[in-house]
NUDODREN-20644 format. One record per residue (C-alpha): residue number from 0; residue in one letter; chain; x, y, z negated. Coordinates in Angstrom, 2 decimals. Example, Ala and Ser with C-alpha at 12.3 -4.5 7.8 and 13.67 -1.06 7.14 Angstrom:
- pos, code, unit, east, north, up
- 0, A, A, 12.30, -4.50, -7.80
- 1, S, A, 13.67, -1.06, -7.14
This chain:
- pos, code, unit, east, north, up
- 0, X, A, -27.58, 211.20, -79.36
- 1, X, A, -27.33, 214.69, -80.70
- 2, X, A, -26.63, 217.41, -78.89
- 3, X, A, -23.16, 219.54, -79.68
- 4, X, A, -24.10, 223.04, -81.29
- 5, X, A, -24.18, 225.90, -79.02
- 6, X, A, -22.18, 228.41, -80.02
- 7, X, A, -23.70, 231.66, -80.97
- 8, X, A, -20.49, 234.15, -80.02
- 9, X, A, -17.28, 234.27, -78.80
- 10, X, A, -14.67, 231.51, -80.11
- 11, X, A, -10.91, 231.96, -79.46
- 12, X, A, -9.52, 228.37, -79.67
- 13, X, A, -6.05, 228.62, -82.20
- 14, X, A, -2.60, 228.08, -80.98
- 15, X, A, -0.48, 225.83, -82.42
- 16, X, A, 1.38, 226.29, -85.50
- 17, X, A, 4.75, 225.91, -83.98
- 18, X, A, 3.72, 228.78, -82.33
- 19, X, A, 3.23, 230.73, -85.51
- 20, X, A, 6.49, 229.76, -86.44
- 21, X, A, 7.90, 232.09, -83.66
- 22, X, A, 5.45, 235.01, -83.91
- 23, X, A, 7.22, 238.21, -82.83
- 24, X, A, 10.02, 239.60, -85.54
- 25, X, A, 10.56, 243.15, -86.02
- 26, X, A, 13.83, 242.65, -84.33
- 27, X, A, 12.58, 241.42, -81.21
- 28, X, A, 10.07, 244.65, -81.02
- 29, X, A, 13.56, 246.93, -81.66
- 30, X, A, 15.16, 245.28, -79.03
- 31, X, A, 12.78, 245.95, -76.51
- 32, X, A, 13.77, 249.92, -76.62
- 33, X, A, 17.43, 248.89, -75.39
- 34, X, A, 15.83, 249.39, -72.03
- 35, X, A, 14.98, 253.33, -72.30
- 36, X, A, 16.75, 255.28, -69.52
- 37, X, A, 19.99, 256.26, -70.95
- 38, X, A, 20.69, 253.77, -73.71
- 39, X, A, 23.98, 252.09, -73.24
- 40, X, A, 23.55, 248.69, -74.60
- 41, X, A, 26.32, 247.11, -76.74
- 42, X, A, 23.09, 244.48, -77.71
- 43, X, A, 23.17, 241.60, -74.96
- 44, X, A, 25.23, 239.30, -74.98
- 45, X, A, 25.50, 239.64, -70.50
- 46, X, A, 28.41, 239.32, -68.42
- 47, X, A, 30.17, 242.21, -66.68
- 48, X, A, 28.22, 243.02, -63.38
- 49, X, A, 31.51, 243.20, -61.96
- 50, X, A, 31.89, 239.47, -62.48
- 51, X, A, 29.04, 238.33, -61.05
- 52, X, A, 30.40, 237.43, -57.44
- 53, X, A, 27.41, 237.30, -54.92
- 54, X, A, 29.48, 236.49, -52.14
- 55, X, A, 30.91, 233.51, -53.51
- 56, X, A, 27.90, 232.50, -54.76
- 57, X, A, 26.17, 233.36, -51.22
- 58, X, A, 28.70, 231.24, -49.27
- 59, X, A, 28.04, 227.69, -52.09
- 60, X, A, 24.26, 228.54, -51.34
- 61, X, A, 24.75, 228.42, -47.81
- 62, X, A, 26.97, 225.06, -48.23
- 63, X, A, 24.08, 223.23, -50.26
- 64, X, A, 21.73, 224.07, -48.15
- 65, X, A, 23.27, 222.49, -45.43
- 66, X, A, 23.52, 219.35, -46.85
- 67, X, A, 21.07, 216.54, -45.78
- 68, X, A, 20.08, 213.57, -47.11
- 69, X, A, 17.50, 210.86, -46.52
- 70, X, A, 15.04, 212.64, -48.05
- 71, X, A, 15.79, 215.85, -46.22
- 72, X, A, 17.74, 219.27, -47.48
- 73, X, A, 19.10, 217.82, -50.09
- 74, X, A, 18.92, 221.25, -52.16
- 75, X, A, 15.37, 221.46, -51.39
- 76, X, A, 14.15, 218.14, -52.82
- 77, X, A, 13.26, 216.78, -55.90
- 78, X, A, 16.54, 215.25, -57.73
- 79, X, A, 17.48, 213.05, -60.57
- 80, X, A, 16.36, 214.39, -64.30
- 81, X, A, 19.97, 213.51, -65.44
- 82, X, A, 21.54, 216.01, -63.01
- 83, X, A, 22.74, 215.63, -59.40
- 84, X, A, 25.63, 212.73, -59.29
- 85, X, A, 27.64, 215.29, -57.78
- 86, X, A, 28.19, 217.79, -60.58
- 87, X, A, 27.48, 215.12, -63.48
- 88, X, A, 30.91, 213.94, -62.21
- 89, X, A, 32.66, 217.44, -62.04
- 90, X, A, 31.78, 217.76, -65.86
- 91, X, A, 32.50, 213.90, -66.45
- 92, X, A, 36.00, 214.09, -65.13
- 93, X, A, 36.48, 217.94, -67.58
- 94, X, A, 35.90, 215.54, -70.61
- 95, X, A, 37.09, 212.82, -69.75
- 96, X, A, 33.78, 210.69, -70.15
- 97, X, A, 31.65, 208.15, -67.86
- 98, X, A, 28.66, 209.47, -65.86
- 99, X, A, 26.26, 208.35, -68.55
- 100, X, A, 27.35, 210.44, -71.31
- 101, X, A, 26.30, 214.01, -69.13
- 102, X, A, 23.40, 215.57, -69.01
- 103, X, A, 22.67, 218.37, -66.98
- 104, X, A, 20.08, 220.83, -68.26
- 105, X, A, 18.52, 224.13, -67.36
- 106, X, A, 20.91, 226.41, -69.34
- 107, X, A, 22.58, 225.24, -72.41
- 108, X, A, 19.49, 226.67, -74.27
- 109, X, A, 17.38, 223.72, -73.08
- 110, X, A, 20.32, 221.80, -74.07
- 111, X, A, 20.06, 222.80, -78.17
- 112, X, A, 16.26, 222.61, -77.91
- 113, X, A, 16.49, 218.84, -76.32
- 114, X, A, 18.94, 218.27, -78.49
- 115, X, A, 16.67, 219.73, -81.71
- 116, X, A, 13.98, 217.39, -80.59
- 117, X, A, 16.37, 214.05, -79.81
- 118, X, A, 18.35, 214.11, -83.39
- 119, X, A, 15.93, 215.61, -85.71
- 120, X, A, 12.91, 214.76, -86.78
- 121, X, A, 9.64, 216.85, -88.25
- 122, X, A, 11.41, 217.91, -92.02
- 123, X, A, 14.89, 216.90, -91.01
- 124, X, A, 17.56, 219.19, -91.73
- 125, X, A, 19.46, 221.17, -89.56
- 126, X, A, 22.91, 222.78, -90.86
- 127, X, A, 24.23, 225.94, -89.06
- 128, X, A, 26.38, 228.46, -90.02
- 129, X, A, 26.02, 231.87, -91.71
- 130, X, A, 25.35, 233.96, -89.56
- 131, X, A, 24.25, 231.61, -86.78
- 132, X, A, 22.80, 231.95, -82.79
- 133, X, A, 19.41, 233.13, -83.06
- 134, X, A, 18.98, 230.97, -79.84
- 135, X, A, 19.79, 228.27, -82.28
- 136, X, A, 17.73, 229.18, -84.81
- 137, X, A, 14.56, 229.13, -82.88
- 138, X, A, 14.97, 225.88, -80.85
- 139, X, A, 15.30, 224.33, -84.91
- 140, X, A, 12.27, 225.80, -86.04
- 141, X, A, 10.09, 225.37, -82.67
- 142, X, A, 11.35, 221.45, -83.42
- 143, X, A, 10.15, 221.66, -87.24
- 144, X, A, 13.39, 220.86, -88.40
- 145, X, A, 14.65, 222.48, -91.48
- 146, X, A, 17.60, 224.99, -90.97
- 147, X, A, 20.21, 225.54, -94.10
- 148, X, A, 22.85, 227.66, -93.59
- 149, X, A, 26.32, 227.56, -94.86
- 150, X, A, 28.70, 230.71, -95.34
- 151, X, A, 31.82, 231.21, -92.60
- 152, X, A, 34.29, 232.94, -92.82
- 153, X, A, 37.28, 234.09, -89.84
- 154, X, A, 38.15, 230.51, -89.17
- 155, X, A, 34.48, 229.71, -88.30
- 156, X, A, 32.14, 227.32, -90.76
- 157, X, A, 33.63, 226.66, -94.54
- 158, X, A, 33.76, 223.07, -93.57
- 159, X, A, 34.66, 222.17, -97.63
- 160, X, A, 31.22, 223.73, -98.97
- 161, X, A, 29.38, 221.75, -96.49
- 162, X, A, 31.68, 218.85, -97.70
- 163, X, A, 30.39, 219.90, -101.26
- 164, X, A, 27.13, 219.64, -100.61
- 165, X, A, 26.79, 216.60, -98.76
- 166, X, A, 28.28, 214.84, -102.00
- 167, X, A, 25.69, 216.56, -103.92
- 168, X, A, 23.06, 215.09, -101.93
- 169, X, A, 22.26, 217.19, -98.98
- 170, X, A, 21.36, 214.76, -95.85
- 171, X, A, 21.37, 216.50, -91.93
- 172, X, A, 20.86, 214.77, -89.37
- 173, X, A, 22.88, 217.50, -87.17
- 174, X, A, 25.08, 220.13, -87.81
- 175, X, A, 25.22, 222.91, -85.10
- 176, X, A, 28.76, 225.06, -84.63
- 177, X, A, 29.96, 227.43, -81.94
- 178, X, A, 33.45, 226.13, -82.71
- 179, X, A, 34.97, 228.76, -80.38
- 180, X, A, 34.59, 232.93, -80.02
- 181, X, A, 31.31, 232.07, -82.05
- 182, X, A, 28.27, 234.15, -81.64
- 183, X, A, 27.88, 236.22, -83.08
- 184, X, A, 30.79, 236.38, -85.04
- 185, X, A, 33.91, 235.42, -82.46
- 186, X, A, 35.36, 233.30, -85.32
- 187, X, A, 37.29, 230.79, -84.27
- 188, X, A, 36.90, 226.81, -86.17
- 189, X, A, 40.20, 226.01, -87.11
- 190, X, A, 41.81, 223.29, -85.84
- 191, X, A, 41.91, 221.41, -89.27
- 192, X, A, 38.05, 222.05, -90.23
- 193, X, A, 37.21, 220.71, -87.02
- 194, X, A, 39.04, 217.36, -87.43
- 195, X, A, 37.06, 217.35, -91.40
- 196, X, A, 33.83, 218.11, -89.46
- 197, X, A, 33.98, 215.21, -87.20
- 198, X, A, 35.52, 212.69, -89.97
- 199, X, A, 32.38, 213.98, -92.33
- 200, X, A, 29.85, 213.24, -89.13
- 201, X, A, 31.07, 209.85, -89.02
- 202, X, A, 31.18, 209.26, -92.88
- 203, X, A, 27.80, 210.77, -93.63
- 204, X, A, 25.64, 209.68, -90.44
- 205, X, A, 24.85, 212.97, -89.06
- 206, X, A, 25.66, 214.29, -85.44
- 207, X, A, 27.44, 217.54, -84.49
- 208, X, A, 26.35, 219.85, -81.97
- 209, X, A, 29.69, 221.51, -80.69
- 210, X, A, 28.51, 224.46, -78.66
- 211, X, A, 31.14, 225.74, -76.25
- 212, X, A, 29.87, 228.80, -74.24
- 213, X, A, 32.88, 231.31, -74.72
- 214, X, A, 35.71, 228.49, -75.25
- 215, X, A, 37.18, 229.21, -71.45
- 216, X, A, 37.16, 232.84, -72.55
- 217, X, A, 39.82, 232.90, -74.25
- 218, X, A, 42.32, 235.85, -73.65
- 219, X, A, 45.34, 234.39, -74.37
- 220, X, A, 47.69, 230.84, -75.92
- 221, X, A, 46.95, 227.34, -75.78
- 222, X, A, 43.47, 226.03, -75.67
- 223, X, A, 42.00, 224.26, -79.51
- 224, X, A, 41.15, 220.63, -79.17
- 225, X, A, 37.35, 220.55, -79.52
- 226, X, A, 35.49, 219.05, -82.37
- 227, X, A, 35.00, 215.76, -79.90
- 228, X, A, 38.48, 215.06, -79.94
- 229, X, A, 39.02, 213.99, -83.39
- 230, X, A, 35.86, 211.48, -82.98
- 231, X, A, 32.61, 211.04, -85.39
- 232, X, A, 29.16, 211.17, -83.82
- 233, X, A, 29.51, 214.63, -81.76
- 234, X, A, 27.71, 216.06, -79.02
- 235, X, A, 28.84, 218.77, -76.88
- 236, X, A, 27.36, 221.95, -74.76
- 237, X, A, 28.94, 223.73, -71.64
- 238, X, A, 27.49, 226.41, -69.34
- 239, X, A, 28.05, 228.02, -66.33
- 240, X, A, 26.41, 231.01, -67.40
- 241, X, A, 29.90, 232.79, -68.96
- 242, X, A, 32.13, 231.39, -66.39
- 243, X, A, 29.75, 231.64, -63.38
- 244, X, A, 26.49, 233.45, -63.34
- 245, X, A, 23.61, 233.16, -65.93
- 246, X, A, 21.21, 233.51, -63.41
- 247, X, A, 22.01, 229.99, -62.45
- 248, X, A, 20.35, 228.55, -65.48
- 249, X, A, 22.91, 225.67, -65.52
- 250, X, A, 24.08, 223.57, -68.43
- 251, X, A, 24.90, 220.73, -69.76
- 252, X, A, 25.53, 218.22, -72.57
- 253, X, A, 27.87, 215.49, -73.28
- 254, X, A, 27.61, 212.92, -76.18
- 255, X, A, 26.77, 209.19, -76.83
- 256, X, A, 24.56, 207.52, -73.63
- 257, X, A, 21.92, 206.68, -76.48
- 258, X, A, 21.10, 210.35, -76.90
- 259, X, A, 21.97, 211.12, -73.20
- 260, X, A, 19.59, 209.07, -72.51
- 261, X, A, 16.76, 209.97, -74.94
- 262, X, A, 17.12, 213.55, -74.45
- 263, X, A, 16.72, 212.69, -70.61
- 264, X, A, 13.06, 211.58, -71.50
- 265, X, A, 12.42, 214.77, -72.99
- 266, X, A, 13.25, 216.76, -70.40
- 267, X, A, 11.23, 214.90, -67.90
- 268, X, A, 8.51, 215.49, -69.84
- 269, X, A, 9.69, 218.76, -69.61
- 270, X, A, 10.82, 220.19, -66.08
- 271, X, A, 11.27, 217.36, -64.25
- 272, X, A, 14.53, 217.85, -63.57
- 273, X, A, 16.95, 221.27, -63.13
- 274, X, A, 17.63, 222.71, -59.80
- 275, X, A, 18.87, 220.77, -56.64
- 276, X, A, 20.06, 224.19, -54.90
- 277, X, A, 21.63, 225.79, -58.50
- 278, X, A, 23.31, 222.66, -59.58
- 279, X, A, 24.91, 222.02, -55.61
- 280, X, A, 26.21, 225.62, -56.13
- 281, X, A, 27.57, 225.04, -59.33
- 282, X, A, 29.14, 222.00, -57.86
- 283, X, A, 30.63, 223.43, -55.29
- 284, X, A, 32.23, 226.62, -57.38
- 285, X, A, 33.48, 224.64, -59.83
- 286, X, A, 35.06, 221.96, -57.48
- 287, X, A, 37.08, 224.71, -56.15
- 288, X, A, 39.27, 224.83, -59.04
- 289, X, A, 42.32, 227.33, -57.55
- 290, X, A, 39.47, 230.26, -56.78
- 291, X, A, 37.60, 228.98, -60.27
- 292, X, A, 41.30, 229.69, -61.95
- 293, X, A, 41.80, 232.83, -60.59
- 294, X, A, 38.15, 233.88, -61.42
- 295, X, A, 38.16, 233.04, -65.25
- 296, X, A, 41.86, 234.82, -64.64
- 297, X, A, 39.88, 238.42, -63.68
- 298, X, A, 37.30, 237.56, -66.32
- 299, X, A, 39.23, 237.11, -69.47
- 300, X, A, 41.76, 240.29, -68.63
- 301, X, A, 38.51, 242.25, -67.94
- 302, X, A, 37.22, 241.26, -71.55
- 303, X, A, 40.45, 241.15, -72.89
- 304, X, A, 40.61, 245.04, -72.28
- 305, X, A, 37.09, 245.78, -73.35
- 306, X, A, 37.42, 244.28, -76.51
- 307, X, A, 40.32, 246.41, -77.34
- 308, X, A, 38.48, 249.32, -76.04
- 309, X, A, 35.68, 248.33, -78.63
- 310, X, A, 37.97, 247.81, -81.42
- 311, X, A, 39.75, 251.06, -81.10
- 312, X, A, 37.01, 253.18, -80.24
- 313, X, A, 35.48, 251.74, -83.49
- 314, X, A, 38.44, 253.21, -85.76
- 315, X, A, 38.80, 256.29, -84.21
- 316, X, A, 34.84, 257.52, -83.89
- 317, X, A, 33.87, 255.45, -87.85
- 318, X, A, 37.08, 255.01, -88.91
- 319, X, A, 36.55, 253.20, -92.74
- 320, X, A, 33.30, 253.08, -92.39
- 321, X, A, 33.18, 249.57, -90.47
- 322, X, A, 35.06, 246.73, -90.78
- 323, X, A, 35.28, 244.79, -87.38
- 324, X, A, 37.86, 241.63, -86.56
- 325, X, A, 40.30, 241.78, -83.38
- 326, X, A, 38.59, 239.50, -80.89
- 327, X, A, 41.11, 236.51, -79.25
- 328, X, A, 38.38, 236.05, -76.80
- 329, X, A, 34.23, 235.35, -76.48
- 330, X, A, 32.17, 238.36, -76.16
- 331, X, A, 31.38, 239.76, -79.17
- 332, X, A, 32.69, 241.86, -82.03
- 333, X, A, 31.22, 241.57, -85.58
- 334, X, A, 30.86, 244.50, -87.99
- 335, X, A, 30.11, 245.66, -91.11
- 336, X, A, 29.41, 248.72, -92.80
- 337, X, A, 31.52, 249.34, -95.55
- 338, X, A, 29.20, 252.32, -97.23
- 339, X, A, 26.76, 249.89, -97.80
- 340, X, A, 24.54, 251.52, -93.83
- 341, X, A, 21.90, 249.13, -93.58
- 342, X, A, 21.91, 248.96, -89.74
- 343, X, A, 18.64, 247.08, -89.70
- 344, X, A, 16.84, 250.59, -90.89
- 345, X, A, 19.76, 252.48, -88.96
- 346, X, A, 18.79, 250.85, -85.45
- 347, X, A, 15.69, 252.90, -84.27
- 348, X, A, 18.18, 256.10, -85.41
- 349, X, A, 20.85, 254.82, -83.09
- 350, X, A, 18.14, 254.07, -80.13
- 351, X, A, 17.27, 257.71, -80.29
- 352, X, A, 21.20, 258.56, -79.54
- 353, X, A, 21.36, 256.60, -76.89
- 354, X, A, 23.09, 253.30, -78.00
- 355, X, A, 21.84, 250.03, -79.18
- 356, X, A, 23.21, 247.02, -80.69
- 357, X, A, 21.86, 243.86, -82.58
- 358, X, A, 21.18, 244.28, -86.02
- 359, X, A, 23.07, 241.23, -88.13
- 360, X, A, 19.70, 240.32, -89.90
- 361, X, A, 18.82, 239.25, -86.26
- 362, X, A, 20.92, 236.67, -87.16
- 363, X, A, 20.53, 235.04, -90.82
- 364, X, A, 17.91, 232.47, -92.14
- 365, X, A, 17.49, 234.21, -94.90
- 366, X, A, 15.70, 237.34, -94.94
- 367, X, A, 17.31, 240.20, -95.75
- 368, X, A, 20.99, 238.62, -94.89
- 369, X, A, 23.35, 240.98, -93.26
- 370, X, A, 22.01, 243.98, -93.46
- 371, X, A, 24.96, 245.84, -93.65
- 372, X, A, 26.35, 244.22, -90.23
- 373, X, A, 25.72, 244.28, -86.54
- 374, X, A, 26.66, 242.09, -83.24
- 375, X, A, 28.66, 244.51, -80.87
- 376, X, A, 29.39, 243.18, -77.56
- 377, X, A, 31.63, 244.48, -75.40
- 378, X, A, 31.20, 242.63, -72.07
- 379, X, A, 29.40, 244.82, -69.86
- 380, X, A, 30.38, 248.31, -70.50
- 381, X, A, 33.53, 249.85, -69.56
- 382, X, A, 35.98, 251.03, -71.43
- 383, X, A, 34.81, 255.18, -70.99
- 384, X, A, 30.98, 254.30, -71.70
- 385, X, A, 32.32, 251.65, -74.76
- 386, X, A, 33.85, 254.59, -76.29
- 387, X, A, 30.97, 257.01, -75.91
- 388, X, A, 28.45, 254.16, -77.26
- 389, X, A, 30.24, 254.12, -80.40
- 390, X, A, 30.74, 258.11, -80.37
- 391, X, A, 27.08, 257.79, -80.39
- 392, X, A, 26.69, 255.03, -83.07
- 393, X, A, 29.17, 257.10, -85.07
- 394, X, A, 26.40, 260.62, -84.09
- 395, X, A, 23.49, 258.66, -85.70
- 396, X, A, 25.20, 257.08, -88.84
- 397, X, A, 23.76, 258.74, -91.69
């Protein structure tokens, strides 16, 4: 039998080309400068510090790891890849759905890319929304699916061009919306396009993927029936990471057991399963639903007043030279330059002033899309160093 050839130099064996698919943008080598001393950052998308109770969290920690079971410290040990019973029920009983239709997942991140991998195939198409999550964007094209935007507007995705389209022929096998404060736009789905959305899911065969990190956000009035409600073939996203602590890394999704239970096989394949300790502290913070209340209480008043500190500082330091919506909640304003600024050129410029943001190309499946806009958020500053980011925004616009 022949002998394999010896190689004569060095050989580099080639990564996958899923991999090439998500080779380093420009946008992602801008954002790394955010972290120079002296930048204030109105780029990531992070809760308030302020928010981010360690005590509270400290005394559910202490709880879980009490707990015993037969196997031992129950936080300690392996656990079920669906989730722990425990807070499978919590979320269960918040939409009104049996244990088998949760899934708990390691952020809702691994949520969408489960969910990329469970309802879409290699060349199936994935609709999102103009402009859309980047998160989003990247789980679709890690999964080889095919992502086609369609335009929104202030009431979230134009529901009657996708409507349009899918009578012309266009066939998805998901459609993904952040129905509520969407990133990174804060538009809002109105009430009616979400009950067309569902009805079209259930006409046309395809599923929706109603992400809902920001929808407890909301600053003020009554709550807007998700896109779930009004039926169709719909499968929905949660997080404690805007309501409790990102550094938790806990999500989950609800939907039809079919795809609970294929996704589950993915993420075995995975991870296994998410954290005993971070979903028995989840458990317990969310089962305390008086402190939980008065929590999101201090949270949405906190953001409530930041995004008006945003907004304002915005007309008074560039006046007419942005446009930027009033934000009902979420957090994240969306602007645009009305001279035409492209503010993926201007970025670098505004880096060496001291502020950063996220360019909106960062955000479009196109290239070139956006240009003129930019993702603000508001979250982390305070009011004084909001207004002096955009003092220095306004400093490095040309």
């Amino acid at each position: 039998m022949p002998r394999a050839p010896i190689p004569t130099g060095p050989a580099t064996p080639a990564l996958s080309r899923r991999v090439d698919a998500l080779a380093s943008s420009r946008i992602r080598e801008l954002l790394r400068l955010v972290d120079r001393p002296g930048v204030l950052s109105l780029a990531g998308g992070l809760p308030a510090p302020s928010t981010l109770d360690a005590e509270r969290v400290g005394d559910a920690a202490r709880l879980a790891l009490g707990r015993q079971g037969t196997l031992g410290p129950t936080a300690l040990q392996y656990g079920p890849t669906e989730g722990i019973d425990e807070l499978r029920a919590i979320v269960a009983e918040r939409h009104d759905v049996e244990l088998d239709h949760v899934l708990i997942t390691t952020g809702s991140q691994q949520a969408i890319d489960l969910l990329a991998r469970t309802l879409g195939d290699v060349d199936d198409t994935a609709v999102v929304e103009a402009p859309s999550y980047l998160g989003a964007l990247q789980s679709f094209t890690a999964a080889q699916v095919r992502v086609h935007a369609i335009d929104g507007d202030e009431d979230g995705l134009d529901v009657g061009a996708l409507e349009e389209e899918l009578s012309c022929g266009l066939a998805p096998s998901l459609v993904y919306v952040v129905a509520n404060f969407h990133n990174p736009t804060g538009s809002v789905l109105r009430v009616e396009r979400r009950r067309r959305l569902a009805a079209l899911s259930a006409e046309y065969g395809f599923f929706v993927i109603e992400d809902d990190p920001y929808g407890e956000l909301r600053f003020d009035g009554d709550a807007v029936p998700c896109v779930a409600t009004f039926g169709g073939h719909v499968v929905r996203l949660g997080s404690a990471s805007k309501i409790l602590a990102p550094g938790l890394r806990i999500g989950w999704m609800v939907g039809p057991p079919a795809v609970i239970e294929a996704a589950t096989r993915l993420k075995q394949a995975a991870d296994l399963h998410t954290p005993s300790l971070n979903q028995l502290i989840v458990a317990t913070l969310l089962r305390d639903t008086e402190r939980q209340a008065d929590h999101l209480d201090t949270v949405r008043e906190l953001y409530r007043r930041r995004a008006g500190a945003l907004h304002h500082a915005l007309q008074t330091h560039l006046g007419d030279r942005v446009t930027a919506h009033t934000p009902r909640g979420g957090m994240f304003v969306w602007a645009n330059a009305t001279d035409e600024t492209d503010t993926h050129d201007l970025f670098a410029h505004a880096i060496d002033h001291g502020v950063a943001y996220v360019p909106g190309t960062a955000f479009s499946v196109e290239d070139g899309r956006f240009r003129t806009a930019m993702r603000l958020s508001f979250a982390t500053l305070t009011p004084e160093k909001l207004n002096e980011a955009v003092r220095r925004l306004a400093a490095a616009w040309p």
